[in-house]
TIKE-328246 format. One line per 2 residues: number of its first residue (from 0); their letters; for each residue x, y, z of C-alpha. Coordinates in Angstrom, 2 decimals, padded with zeros to 5 digits, m for minus. Example, Ala and Ser with C-alpha at 12.3 -4.5 7.8 and 13.67 -1.06 7.14 Angstrom:
2
0) as) 012.30,m004.50,007.80 | 013.67,m001.06,007.14
This chain:
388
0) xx) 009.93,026.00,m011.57 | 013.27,025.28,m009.82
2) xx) 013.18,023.18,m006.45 | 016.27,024.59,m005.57
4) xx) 016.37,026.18,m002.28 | 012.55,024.99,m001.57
6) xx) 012.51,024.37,001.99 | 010.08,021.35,002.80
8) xx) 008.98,019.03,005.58 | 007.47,015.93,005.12
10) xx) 005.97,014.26,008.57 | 006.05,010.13,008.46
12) xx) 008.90,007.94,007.35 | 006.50,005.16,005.77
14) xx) 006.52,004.40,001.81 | 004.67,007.77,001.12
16) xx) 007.38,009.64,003.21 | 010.29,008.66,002.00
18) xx) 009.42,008.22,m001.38 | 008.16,011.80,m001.01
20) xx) 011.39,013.25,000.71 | 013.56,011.49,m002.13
22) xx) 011.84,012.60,m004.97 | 012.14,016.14,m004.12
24) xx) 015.45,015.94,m002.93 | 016.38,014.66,m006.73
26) xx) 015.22,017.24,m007.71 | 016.94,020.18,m005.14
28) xx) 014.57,021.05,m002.72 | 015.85,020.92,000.81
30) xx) 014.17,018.16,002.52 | 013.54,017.22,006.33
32) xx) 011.65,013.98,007.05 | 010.60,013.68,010.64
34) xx) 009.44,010.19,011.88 | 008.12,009.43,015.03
36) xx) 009.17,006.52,015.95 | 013.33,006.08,016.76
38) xx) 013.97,004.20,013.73 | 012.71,002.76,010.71
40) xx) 011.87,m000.37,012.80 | 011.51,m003.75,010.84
42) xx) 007.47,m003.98,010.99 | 004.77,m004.90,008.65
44) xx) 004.71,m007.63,006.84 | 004.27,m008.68,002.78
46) xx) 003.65,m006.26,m000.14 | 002.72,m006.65,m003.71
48) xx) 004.95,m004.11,m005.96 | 003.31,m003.97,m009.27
50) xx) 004.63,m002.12,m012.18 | 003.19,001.34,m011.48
52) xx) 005.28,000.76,m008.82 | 007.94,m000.54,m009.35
54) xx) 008.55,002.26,m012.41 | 008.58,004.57,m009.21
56) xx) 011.74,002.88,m007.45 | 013.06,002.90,m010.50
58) xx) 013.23,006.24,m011.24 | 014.13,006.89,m008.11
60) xx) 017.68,004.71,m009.21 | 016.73,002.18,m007.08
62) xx) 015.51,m000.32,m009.43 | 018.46,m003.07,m008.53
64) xx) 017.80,m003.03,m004.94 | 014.21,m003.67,m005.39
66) xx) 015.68,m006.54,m007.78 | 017.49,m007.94,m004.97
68) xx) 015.12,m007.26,m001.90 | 012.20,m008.77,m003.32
70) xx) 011.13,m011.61,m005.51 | 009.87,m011.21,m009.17
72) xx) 006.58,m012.58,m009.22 | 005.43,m015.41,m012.11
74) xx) 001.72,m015.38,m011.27 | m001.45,m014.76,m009.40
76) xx) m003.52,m018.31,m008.69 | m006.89,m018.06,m007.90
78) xx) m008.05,m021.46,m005.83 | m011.17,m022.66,m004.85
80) xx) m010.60,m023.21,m000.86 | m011.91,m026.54,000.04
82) xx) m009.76,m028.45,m002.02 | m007.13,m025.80,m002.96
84) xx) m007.13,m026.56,m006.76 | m006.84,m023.87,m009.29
86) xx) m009.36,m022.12,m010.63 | m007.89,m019.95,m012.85
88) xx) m003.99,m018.59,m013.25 | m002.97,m015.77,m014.37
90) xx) 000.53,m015.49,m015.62 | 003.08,m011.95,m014.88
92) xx) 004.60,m010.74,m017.25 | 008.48,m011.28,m017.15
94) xx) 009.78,m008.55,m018.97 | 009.29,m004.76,m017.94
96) xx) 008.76,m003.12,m014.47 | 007.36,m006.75,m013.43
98) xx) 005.32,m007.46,m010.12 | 007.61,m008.09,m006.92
100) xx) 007.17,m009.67,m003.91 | 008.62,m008.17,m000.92
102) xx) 008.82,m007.53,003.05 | 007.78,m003.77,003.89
104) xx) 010.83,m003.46,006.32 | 013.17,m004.42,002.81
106) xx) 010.97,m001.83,000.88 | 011.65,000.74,003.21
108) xx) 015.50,000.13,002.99 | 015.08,m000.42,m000.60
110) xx) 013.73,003.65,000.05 | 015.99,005.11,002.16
112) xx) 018.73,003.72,m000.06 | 017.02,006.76,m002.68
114) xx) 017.72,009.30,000.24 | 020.41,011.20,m000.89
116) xx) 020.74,014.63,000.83 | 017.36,014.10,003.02
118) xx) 018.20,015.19,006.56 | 016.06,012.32,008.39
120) xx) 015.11,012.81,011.98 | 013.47,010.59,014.51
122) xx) 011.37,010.89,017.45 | 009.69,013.65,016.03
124) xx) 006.39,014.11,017.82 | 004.18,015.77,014.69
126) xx) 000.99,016.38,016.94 | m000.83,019.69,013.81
128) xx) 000.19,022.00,011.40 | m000.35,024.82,011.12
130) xx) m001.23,026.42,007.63 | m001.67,030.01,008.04
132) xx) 000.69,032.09,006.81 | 003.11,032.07,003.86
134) xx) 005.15,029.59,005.55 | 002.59,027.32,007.05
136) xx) 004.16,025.49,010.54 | 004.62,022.06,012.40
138) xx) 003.98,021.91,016.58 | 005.76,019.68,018.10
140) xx) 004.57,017.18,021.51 | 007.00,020.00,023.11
142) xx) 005.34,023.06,022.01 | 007.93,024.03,019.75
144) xx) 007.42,024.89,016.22 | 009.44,024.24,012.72
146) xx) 008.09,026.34,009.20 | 008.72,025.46,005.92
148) xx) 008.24,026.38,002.34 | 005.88,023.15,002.01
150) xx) 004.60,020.58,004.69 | 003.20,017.30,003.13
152) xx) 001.64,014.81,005.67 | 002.24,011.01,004.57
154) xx) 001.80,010.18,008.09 | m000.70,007.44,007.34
156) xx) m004.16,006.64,007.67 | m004.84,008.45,011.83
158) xx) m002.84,011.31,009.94 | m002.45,014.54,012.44
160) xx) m001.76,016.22,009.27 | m005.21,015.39,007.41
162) xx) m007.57,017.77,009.46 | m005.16,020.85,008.76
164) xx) m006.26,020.00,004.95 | m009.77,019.33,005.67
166) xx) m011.29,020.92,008.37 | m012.15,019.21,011.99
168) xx) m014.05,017.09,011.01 | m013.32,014.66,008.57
170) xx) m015.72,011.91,007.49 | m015.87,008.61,009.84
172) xx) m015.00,005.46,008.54 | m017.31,002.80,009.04
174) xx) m016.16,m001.44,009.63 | m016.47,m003.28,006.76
176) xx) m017.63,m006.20,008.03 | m014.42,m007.75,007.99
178) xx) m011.11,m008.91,009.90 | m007.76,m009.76,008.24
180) xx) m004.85,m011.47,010.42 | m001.47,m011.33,009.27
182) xx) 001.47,m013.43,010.11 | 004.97,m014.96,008.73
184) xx) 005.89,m018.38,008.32 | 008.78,m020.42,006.73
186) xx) 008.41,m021.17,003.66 | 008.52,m024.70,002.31
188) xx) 011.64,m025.95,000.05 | 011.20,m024.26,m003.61
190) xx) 008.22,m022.29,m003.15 | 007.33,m021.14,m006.57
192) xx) 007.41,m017.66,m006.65 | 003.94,m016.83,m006.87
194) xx) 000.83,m015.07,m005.12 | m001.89,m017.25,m004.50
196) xx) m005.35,m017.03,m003.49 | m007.72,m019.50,m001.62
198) xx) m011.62,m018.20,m002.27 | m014.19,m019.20,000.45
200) xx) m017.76,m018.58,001.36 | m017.41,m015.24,003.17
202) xx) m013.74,m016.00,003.40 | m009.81,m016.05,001.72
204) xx) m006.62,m016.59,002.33 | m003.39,m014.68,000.11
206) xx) 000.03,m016.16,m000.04 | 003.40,m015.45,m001.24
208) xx) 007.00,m016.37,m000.06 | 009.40,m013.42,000.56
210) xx) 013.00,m012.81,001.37 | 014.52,m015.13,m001.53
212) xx) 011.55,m017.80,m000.46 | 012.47,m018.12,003.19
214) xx) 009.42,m016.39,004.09 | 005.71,m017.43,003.54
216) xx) 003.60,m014.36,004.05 | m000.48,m015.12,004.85
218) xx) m003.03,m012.26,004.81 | m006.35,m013.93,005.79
220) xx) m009.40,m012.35,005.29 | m013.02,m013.15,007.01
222) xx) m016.57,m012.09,006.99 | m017.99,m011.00,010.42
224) xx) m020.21,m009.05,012.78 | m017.65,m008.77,015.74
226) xx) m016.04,m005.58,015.44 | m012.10,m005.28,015.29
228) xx) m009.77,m002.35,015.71 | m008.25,m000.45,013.05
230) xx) m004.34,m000.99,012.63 | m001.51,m003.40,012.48
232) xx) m000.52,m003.96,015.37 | m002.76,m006.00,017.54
234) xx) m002.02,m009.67,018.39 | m004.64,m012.11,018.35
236) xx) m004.88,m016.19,019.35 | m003.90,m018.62,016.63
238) xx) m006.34,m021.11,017.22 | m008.87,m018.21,016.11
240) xx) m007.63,m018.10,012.60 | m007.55,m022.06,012.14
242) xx) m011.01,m022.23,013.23 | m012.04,m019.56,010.88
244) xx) m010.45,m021.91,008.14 | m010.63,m025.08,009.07
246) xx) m012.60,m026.08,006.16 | m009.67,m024.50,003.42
248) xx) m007.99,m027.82,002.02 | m004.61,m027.94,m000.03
250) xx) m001.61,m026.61,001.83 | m003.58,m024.28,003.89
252) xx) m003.94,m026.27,006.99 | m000.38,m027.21,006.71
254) xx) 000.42,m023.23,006.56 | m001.67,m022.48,009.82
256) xx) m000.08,m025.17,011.78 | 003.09,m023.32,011.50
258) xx) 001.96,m020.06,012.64 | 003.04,m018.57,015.88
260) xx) 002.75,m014.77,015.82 | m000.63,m013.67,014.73
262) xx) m002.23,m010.21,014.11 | m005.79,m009.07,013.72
264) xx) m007.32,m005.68,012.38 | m010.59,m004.68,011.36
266) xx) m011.00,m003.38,008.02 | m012.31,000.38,007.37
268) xx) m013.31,002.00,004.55 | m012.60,005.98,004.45
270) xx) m013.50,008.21,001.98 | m011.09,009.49,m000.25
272) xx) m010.35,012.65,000.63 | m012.01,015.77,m001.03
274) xx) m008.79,017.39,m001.63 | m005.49,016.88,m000.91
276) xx) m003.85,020.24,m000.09 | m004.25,023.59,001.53
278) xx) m002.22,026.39,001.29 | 000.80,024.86,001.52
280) xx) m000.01,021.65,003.40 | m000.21,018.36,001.14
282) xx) m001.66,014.78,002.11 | m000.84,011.92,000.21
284) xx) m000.82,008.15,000.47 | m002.98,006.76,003.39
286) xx) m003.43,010.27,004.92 | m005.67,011.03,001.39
288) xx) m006.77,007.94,000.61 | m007.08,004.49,002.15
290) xx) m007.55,001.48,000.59 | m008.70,m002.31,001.64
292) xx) m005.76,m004.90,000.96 | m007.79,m006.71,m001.91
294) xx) m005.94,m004.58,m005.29 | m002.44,m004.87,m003.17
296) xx) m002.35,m000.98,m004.40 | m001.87,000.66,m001.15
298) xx) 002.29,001.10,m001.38 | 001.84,001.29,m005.13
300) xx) m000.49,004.63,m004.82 | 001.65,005.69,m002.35
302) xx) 004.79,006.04,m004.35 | 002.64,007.19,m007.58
304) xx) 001.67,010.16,m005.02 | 004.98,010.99,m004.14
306) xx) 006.70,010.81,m007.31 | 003.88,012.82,m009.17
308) xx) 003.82,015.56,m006.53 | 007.73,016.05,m006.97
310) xx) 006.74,016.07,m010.73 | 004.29,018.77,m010.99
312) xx) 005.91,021.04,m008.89 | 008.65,020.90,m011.10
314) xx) 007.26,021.83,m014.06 | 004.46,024.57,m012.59
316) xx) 005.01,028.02,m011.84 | 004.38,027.90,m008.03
318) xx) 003.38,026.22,m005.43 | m000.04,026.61,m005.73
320) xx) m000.45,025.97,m009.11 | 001.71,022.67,m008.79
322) xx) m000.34,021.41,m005.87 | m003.60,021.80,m007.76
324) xx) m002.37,020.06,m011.07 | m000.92,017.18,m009.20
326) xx) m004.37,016.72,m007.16 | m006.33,016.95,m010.25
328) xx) m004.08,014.44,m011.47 | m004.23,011.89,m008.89
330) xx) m007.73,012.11,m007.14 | m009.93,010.38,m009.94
332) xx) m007.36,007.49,m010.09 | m007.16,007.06,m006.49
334) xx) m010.66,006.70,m005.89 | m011.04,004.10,m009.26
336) xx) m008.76,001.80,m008.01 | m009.85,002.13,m004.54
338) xx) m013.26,001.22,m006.11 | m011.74,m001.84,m008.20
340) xx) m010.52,m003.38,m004.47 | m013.91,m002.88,m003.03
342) xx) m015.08,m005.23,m005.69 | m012.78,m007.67,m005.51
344) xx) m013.68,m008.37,m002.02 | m017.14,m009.23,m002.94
346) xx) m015.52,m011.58,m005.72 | m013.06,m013.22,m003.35
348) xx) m016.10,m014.56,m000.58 | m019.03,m016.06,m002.87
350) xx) m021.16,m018.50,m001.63 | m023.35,m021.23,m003.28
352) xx) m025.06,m021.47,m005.89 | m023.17,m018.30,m007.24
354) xx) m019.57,m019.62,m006.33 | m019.50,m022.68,m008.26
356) xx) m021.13,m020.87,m011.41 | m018.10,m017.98,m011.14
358) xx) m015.65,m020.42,m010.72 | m016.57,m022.42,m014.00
360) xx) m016.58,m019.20,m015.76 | m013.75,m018.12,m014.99
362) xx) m012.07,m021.53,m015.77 | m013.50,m021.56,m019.20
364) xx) m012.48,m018.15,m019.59 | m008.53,m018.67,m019.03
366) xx) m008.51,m021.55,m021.17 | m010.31,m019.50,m023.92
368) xx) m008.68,m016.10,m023.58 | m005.45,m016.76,m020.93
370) xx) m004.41,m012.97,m020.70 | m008.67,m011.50,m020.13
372) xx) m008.05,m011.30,m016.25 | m005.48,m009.62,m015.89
374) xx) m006.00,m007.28,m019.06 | m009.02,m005.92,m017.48
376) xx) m006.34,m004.31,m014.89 | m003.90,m003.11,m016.65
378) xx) m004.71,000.44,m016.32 | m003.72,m000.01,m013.14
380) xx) m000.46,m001.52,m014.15 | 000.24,000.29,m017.36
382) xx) 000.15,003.75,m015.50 | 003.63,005.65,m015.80
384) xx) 003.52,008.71,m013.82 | 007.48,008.59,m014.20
386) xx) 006.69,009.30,m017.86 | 004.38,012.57,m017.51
């Protein structure tokens, strides 16, 4: 069907959002995005665009920004992380969609630079929906309400949207196990453009430069008892991350000298959800499905979401009908590749004897067959939903 004259609100101005508000507007719906906060404020840190991804932004005529807000990645280097040296590397591909390295707040621009004829208000206070009704309705921290046509929730992973698809009680994520800190550095003089990763007993570290190499982002990842919160947002000491890796070798210590700002969150993993719409209510990135850091998928299923929801409504009779395609569409390959990262964080943190024996295999294995690594992903980066 037409989009033409389909009224919708979509709650969250994050990747999901606004890749969500842009693909319908291409293709005529009227669309409000309403984000909380005043702006789209320059927070977050380093993402990993891979060509699922990246085929997205394209389509979404944004293709050259990306281009120019991020850089085109050459390779991912897995190191062993007492000594740093490489244990296996697995070359990008140069041609095609390619993987890009990039700073969320220059993603999000990169976005909003696709917003043509979204109306785009802030300081929306989204606190439910509701979904009665042929024109289901938002409630503002006022009182006040707004109906639309269709009401999608990319308002991330404490969505106020998500219960209005599945009920009051959702399942409860449970702590990994795990923190992660986060924090920005500058990068050293001709920084090859690459994303590496230092492997550990119960422990790595992932880096990448950003912002034309004047940035070095770190994610570092450890095994632990101590619970941490869930989210990005909370500071932590330092000196708590250097201890945690003091005995990483290479340029690691060098890295962790240099870093000033630090943030710590404890990693959850949620189920994916069951479904992903009601009525006419819709979840998608993060509100439907969270996913550890350790595929660097989360912003990639995100804008697969948005641009395959715009998609099958297109092309369906109704509403209804659209919303249930797309879901049946996107459900089994969220929860693979949500499964693929959950393994990958076993493989990252192997101890003695079984870390030494991996290691050599995987050596052996990239002189032998150079390309097996990263083949065994690539239908995660082959996907087109752009081409559907």
């Amino acid at each position: 069907m037409s989009l033409s004259g389909l009224e919708v609100l979509v709650v969250g101005g994050g990747v999901a959002g606004l890749a969500s508000a842009a693909a319908l507007a291409h293709r005529g719906a009227s669309v409000r995005l309403l984000e909380r906060a005043d702006g789209f404020r320059e927070v977050g840190a380093g993402l990993q665009i891979s060509p699922n991804g990246a085929r997205v932004i394209a389509a979404l005529g944004q293709d050259e920004a990306l281009a120019q807000a991020g850089i085109q990645s050459r390779a991912v280097v897995l190191r062993e992380g007492a000594q740093g040296h490489a244990v296996l590397r697995m070359a990008l591909p140069a041609d095609g969609s390619g993987f890009h390295l990039i700073h969320r707040a220059d993603l999000i621009a990169v976005l909003e630079g696709a917003l043509r004829g979204v109306e785009v208000t802030f300081g929306a206070s989204v606190e439910a929906v509701l979904p009665e009704g042929t024109r289901p309705a938002i409630v503002f921290g006022d009182g006040s309400r707004e109906s639309a046509d269709l009401i999608i929730g990319a308002d991330g992973l404490h969505s106020r949207l998500r219960p209005a698809v599945l009920g009051a009680a959702p399942s409860t994520p449970f702590f990994t196990g795990q923190v992660a800190w986060r924090a920005l550095i500058p990068a050293e003089a001709g920084a090859a453009p690459e994303a590496q990763v230092f492997m550990g007993p119960g422990r790595h570290l992932v880096s990448y430069p950003l912002r034309g190499g004047a940035l070095r982002n770190i994610v570092a990842v450890e095994e632990r008892r101590d619970w941490a919160q869930e989210g990005w947002t909370h500071r932590d000491d330092p000196a708590h991350l250097r201890e945690a890796f003091r005995n990483f070798g290479g340029p690691v210590p060098g890295w962790l000298a240099q870093v000033k700002d630090l943030w710590l969150w404890g990693l959850f993993r949620h189920e994916v959800a069951a479904r992903w719409h009601r009525r006419r209510v819709a979840i998608l990135g993060d509100a439907a499905h969270p996913t550890l850091p350790f595929m660097a998928q989360g912003a990639n299923l995100a804008l697969e979401d948005a641009f395959a929801l715009a998609s099958a409504l297109e092309r369906t009779q109704g509403l209804e009908e659209g919303l249930a395609e797309w879901q049946a569409a996107r459900l089994p390959r969220a929860r693979r590749v949500i499964q693929a990262a959950n393994r990958n964080a076993r493989n990252y943190h192997l101890r003695a004897p079984l870390a030494p024996l991996a290691h050599l295999a995987l050596r052996l294995s990239g002189r032998v067959f150079p390309d097996a690594a990263l083949r065994q992903f690539r239908w995660i980066y082959d996907h087109d939903v752009t081409a559907a």
